[in-house]
C-alpha positions in Angstrom: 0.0 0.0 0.0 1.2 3.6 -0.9 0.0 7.0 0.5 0.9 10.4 0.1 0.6 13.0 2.8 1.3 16.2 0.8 2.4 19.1 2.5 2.2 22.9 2.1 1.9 23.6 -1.4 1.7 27.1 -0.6 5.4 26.4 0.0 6.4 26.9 -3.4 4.1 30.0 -3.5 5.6 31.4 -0.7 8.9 31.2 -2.3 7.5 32.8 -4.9 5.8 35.9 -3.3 9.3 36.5 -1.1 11.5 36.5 -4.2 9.7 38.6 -7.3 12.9 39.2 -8.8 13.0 41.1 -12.1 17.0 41.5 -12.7 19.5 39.0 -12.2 20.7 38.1 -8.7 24.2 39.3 -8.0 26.8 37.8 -5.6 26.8 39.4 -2.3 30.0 41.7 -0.3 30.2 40.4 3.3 32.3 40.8 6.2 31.9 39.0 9.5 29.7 41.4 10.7 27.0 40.0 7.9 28.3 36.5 8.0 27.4 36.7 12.0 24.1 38.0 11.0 23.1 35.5 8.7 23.9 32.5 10.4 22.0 33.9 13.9 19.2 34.4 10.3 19.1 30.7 10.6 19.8 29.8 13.9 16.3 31.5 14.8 14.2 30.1 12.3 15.4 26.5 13.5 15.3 27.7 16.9 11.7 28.5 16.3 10.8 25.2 14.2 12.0 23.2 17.7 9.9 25.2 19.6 6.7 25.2 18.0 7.4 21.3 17.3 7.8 20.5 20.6 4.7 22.8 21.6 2.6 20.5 19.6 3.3 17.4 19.6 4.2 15.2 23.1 6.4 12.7 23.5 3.6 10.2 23.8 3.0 11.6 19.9 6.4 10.8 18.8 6.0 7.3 20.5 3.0 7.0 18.7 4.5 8.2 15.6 7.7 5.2 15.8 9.8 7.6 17.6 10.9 5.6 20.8 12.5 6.8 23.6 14.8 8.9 23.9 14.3 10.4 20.6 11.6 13.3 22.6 14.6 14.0 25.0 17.5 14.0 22.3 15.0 16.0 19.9 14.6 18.9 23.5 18.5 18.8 23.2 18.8 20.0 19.5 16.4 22.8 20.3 19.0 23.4 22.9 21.9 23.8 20.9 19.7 26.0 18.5 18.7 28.3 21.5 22.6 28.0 22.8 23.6 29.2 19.3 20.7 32.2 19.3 22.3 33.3 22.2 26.3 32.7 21.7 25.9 34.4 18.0 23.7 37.5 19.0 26.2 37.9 22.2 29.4 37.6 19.3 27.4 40.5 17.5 26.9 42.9 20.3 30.4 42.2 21.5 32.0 43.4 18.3 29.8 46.6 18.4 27.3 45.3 15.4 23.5 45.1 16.0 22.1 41.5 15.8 19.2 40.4 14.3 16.1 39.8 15.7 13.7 36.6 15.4 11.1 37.1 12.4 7.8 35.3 11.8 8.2 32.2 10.2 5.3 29.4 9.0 6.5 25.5 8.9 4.7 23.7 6.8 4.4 20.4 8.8 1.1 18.6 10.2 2.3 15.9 11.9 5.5 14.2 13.8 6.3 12.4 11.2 6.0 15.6 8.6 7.9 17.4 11.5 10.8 15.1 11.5 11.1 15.0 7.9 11.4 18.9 7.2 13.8 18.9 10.5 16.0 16.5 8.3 15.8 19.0 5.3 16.7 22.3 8.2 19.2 20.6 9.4 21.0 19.7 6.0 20.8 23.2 4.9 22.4 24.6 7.5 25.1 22.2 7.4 25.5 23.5 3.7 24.9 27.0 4.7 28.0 27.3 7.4 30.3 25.1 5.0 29.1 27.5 2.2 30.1 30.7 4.5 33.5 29.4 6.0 35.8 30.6 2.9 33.8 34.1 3.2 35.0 34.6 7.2 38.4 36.8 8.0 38.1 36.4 11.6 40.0 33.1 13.1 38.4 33.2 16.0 34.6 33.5 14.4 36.0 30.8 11.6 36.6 28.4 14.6 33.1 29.1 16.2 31.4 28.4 12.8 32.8 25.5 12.7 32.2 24.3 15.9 28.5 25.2 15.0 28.6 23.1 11.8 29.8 19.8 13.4 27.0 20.3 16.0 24.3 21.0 13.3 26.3 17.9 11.1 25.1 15.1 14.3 22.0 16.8 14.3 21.6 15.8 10.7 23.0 12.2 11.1 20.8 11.7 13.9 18.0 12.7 12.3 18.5 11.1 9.1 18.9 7.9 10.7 15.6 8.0 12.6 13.9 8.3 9.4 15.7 4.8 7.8 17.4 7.4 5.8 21.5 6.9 5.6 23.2 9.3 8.7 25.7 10.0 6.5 25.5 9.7 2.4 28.2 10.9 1.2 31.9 11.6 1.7 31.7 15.1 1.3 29.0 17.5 2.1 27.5 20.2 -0.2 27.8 24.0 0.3 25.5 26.3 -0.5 26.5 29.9 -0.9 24.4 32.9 0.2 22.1 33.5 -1.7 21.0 30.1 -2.3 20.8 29.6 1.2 18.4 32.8 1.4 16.5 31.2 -1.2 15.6 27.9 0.7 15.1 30.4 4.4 12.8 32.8 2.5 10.1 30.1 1.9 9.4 30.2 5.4 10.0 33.7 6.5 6.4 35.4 6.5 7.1 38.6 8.0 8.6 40.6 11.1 10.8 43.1 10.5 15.0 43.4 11.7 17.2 46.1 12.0 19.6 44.6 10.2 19.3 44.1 6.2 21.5 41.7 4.7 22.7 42.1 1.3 21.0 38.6 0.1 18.3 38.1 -2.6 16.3 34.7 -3.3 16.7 33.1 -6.9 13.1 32.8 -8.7 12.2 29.1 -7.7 12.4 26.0 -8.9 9.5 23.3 -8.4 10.0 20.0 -8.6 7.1 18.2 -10.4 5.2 16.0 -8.0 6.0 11.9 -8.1 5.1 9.1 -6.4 8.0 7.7 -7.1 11.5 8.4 -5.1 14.0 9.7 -6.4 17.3 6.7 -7.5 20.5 7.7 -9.0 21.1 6.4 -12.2 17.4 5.8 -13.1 15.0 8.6 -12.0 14.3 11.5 -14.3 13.2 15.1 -12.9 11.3 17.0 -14.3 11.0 21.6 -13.4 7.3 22.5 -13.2 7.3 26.2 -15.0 11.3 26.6 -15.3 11.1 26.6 -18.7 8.9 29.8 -19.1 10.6 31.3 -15.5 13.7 31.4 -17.4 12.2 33.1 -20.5 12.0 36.6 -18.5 15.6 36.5 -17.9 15.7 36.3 -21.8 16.5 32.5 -22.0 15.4 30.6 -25.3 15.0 26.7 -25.7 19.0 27.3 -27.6 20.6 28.8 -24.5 22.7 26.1 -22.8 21.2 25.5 -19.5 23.3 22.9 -16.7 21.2 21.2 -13.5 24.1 21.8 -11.0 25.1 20.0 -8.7 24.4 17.3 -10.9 26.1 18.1 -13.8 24.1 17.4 -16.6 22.9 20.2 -19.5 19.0 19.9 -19.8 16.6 21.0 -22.6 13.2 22.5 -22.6 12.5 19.6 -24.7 8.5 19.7 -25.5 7.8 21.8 -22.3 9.7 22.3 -19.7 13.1 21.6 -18.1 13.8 18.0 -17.4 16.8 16.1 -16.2 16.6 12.6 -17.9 18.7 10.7 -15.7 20.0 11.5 -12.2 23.4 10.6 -12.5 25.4 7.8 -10.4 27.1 9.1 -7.4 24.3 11.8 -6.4 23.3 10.5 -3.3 21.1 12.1 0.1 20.0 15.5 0.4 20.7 17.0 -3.0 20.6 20.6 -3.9 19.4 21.6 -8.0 19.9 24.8 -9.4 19.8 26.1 -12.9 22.5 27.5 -14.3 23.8 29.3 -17.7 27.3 28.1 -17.4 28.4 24.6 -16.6 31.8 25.7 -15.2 31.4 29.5 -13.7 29.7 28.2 -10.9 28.2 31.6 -9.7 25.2 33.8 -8.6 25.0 35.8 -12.0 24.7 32.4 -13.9 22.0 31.1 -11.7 18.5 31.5 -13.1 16.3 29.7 -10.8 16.9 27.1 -7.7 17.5 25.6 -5.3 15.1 22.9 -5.8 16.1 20.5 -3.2 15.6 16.2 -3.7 16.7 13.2 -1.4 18.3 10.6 -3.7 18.7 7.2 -2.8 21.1 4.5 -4.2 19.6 2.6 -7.7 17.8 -0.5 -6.7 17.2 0.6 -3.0 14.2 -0.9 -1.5 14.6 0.0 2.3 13.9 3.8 2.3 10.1 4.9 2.8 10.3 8.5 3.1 10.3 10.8 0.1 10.5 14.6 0.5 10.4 16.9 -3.0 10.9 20.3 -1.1 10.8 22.5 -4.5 7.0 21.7 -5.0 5.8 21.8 -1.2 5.1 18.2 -1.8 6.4 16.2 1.3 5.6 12.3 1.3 5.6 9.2 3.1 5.6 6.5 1.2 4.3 3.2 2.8 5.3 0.0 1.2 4.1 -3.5 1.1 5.7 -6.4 3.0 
């Protein structure tokens, strides 16, 4: 038996509303002053996913859910870490005579535990990529040694949270960063409103929607296909002759008869994948990005163990039950 729990399709739409973009996106100046800034950006919006989660659902719910003991207590102790790294990075600010950032309003589009745990696993791999994707940008020893003490926390977080789901604690040999921008891109979905003292110098990318499956996602035999990329693109003045590269998989993709579609995932993409569109295959930057992230989980060909699916670039989020 197979069912779908489909989540928050205003996801997508959100993404879209925060990021109207009509000129290219351009690659960011930062000092440690910003970098500080936007990592306490995403410390509070996981600080405040933890705490909302754990508002609404008991531990008797996460029993309930397949989540035994002491899952509840170790899932109180990463909202600790994210309230410990609220404070130790807004304390960093105010130290070095910069104003911190404040916590925004933020909507998380999960309806259960088991929707909860799944879009922690996608938090918590972002923000893995986000502080790896930061740590070349940061002057400041000191702050470089925090951040990184940060990013193996947020790293176990991930592992342990992958593995409660059956999903591999630790896919591949090297993770992925994600550079500013794109990392604002992925935030922004869920950032409805508040307002900071600080502006950071980041812009969202136009979005990129996965089209819905019931299928998972297996390297070296799914295809993916980009609901709307296609015409998206055309405003940035892209035709169906302009080279166009799915990074970080590597492949150039065509419009073909209507939209962007990678044919085949190739081998060696594996876990918590990130897919942007780009115009060069080789200048790997913000001004050749036209639309992304679109973020997939990608299991190994012929797995038959895995039975969560998550397709974050379409709000679709689904659990995939399987017969014995």
């Amino acid at each position: 038996m197979r069912f779908f729990l489909t989540l928050a399709a205003s996801l997508a739409l959100s993404a879209v509303q925060a990021s109207p973009l009509v000129k290219r996106v351009t690659t960011p100046k930062v000092d440690d002053g910003i970098i500080l800034n936007y990592a306490l950006t995403l410390e509070y919006l996981e600080r405040k996913f933890y705490q909302e989660g754990l508002a609404n659902y008991t531990q008797a719910d996460f029993v309930a859910a397949g989540f035994e003991d002491p899952f509840y207590t170790n899932l109180k102790q990463i909202y600790y870490d994210e309230q410990t790294h609220v404070s130790f990075l807004s304390e960093a600010l105010t130290a070095a005579g910069v104003t911190p950032t404040v916590e925004l309003q933020y909507t998380f589009p999960s309806t259960d535990v088991l929707s909860f745990i799944t879009l922690s696993s996608v938090l918590e791999g972002v923000g893995v990529s986000a502080y790896l994707g930061a740590a070349a940008s940061i002057m400041d020893k000191d702050y470089l040694t925090a951040a990184g003490s940060i990013l193996t926390v947020e790293a176990r977080h991930t592992s342990y949270i992958r593995a409660s789901l059956g999903e591999s604690p630790f896919p591949n040999p090297f993770d992925t960063p994600l550079d500013f921008n794109e990392v604002y891109s992925l935030a922004s979905a869920f950032i409805t409103g508040g307002s900071s003292p600080v502006k950071l110098p980041f812009m969202a990318f136009p979005t990129l929607a996965l089209q819905c499956t019931q299928y998972y996602y297996e390297a070296d035999r799914s295809s993916v296909t980009f609901s709307g990329a296609f015409k998206a693109a055309q405003k940035f003045g892209v035709t169906k002759d302009t080279p166009i590269y799915a990074l970080c998989v590597q492949v150039r993709i065509t419009a073909g008869s209507s939209d962007y579609k990678i044919d085949k995932i190739p081998a060696g993409v594996a876990g918590q994948a990130y897919v942007v569109l780009s115009k060069s295959s080789t200048a790997f930057n913000d001004e050749n990005i036209i639309a992304g992230p679109a973020l997939i989980e990608v299991y190994p060909k012929g797995n038959d163990e895995s039975d969560w699916v998550f397709e974050l670039g379409t709000g679709c989020l689904s659990h995939e039950e399987r017969a014995e």
